[in-house]
C-alpha positions as CSV (number, residue, x, y, z in Angstrom):
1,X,-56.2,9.3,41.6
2,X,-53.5,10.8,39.6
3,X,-54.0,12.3,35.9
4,X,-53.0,8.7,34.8
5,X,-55.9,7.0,36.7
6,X,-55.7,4.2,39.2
7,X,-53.1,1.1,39.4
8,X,-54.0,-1.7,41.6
9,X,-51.9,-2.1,44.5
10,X,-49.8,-4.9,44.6
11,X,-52.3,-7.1,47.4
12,X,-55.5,-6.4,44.8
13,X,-53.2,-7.2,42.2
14,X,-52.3,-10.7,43.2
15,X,-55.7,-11.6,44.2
16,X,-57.1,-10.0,40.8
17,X,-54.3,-12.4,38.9
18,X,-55.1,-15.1,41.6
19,X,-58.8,-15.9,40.5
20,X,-58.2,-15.0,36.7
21,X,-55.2,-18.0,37.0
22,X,-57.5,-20.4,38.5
23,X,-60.6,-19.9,36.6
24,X,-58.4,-20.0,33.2
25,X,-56.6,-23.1,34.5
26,X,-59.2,-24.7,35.9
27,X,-61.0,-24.5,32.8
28,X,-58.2,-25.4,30.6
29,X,-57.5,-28.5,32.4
30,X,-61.2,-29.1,32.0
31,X,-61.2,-29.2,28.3
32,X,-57.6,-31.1,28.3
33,X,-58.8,-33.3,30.4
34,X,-62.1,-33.9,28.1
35,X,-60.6,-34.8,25.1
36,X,-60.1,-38.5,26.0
37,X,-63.2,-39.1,27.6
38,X,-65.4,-41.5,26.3
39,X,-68.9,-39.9,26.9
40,X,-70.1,-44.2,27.4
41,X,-67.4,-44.4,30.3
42,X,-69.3,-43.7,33.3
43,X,-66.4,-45.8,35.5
44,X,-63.2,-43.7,34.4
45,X,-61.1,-41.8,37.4
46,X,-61.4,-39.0,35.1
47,X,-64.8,-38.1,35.0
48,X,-64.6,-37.0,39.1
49,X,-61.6,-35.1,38.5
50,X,-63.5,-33.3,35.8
51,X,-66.3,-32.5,37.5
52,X,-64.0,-31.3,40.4
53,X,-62.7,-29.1,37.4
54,X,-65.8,-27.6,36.7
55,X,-66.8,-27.0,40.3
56,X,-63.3,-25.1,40.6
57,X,-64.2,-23.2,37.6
58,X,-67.6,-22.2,38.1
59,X,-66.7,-21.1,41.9
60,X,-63.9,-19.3,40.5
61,X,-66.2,-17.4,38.0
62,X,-68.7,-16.1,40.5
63,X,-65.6,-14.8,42.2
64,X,-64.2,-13.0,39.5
65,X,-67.5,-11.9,38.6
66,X,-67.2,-9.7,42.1
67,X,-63.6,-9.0,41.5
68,X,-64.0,-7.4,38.0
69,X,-67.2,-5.6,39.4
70,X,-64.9,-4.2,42.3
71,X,-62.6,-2.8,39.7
72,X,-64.9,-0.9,37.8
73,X,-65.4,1.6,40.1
74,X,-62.2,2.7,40.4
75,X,-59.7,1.0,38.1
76,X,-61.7,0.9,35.1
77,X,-63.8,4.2,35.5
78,X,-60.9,6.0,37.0
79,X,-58.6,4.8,33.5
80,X,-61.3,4.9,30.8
81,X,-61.1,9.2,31.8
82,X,-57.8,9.1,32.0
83,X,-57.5,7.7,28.6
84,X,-55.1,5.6,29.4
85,X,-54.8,1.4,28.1
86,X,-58.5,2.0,26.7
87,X,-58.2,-0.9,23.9
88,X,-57.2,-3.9,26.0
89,X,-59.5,-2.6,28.7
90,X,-62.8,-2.7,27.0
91,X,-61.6,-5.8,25.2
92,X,-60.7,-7.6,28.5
93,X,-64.3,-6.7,29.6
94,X,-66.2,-7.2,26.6
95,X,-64.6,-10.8,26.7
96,X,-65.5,-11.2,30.7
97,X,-69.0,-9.9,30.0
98,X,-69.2,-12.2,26.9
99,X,-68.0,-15.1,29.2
100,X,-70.2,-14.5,31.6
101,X,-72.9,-14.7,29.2
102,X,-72.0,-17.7,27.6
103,X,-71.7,-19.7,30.7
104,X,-74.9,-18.9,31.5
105,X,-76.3,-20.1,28.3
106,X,-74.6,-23.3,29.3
107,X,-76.8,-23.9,32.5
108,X,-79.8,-22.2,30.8
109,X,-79.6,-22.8,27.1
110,X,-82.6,-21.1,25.4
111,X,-82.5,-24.6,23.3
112,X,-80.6,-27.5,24.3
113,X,-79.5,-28.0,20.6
114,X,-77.8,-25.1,21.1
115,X,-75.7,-26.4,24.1
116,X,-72.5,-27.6,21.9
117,X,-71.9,-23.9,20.0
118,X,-71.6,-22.0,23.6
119,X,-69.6,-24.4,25.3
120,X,-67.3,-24.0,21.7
121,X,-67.3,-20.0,21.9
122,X,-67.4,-19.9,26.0
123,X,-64.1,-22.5,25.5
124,X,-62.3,-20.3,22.7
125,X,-63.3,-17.0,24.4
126,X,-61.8,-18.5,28.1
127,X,-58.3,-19.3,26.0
128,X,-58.1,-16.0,24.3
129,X,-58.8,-14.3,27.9
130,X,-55.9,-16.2,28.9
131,X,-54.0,-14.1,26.3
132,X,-55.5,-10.6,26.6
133,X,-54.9,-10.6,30.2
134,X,-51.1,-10.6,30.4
135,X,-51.3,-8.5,27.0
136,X,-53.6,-5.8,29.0
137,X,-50.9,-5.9,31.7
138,X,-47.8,-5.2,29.3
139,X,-49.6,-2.6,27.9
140,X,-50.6,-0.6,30.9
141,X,-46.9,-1.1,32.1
142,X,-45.8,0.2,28.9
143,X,-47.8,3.7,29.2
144,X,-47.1,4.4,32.7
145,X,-45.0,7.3,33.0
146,X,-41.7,6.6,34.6
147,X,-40.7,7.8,38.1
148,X,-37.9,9.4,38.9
149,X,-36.6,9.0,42.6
């Protein structure tokens, strides 16, 4: 580890941005593909390609759950002391963790009334994620010192 911490190499890297894609698109494409629906129309083509959707997504999660748990050991831990793209880092996570969260509140609701206000925020939370993510990339480009060959 250098005095600037630890960049992903450029395997871990593509398979980091590889599940963030599909779980953001995936989930996306869920919502899009929601709007339409009427919740009476049990015969619509749609309804199997959503749930498809969701299976995507929700295998997709778990897997980024392990991904961004890999990370932290090194990546994270190994940037956050070398003070180095701190603020999109901790937001990136908090909004993982928060997502995480949320989508469990949506199989486990601690009140079923409550169902339609986390699927709002875990929705809104997933499309900024889809934002911070390349802005957490530009950023750490941005402060990495250059090399000279």
């Amino acid at each position: 580890m250098s005095a600037w911490g630890t960049r992903l190499g450029s395997q871990v890297r593509r398979m980091v941005h590889g599940v963030c894609w599909i779980a953001i698109l995936s989930g996306l494409l869920w919502i899009a593909l929601g709007w339409g629906l009427d919740p009476q129309d049990f015969a619509n083509p749609l309804r199997g390609w959503r749930h498809r959707l969701l299976v995507a997504h929700g295998v997709s999660a778990y897997v980024l759950l392990w991904v961004a748990g890999s990370l932290l050991a090194l990546h994270q831990m190994g940037n956050w002391r070398a003070r180095r793209n701190r603020a999109s880092g901790l937001a990136l996570t908090g909004a993982l963790l928060l997502l995480a969260l949320s989508g469990l509140t949506l199989y486990y609701p601690p009140h079923e009334d409550w169902r339609d206000a986390f699927s709002l925020f875990h929705q809104v939370l997933g499309a900024s994620v889809a934002l911070l993510i390349p802005l957490h990339i530009r950023l750490g480009k941005k402060a990495r010192p250059l090399r000279h060959p």
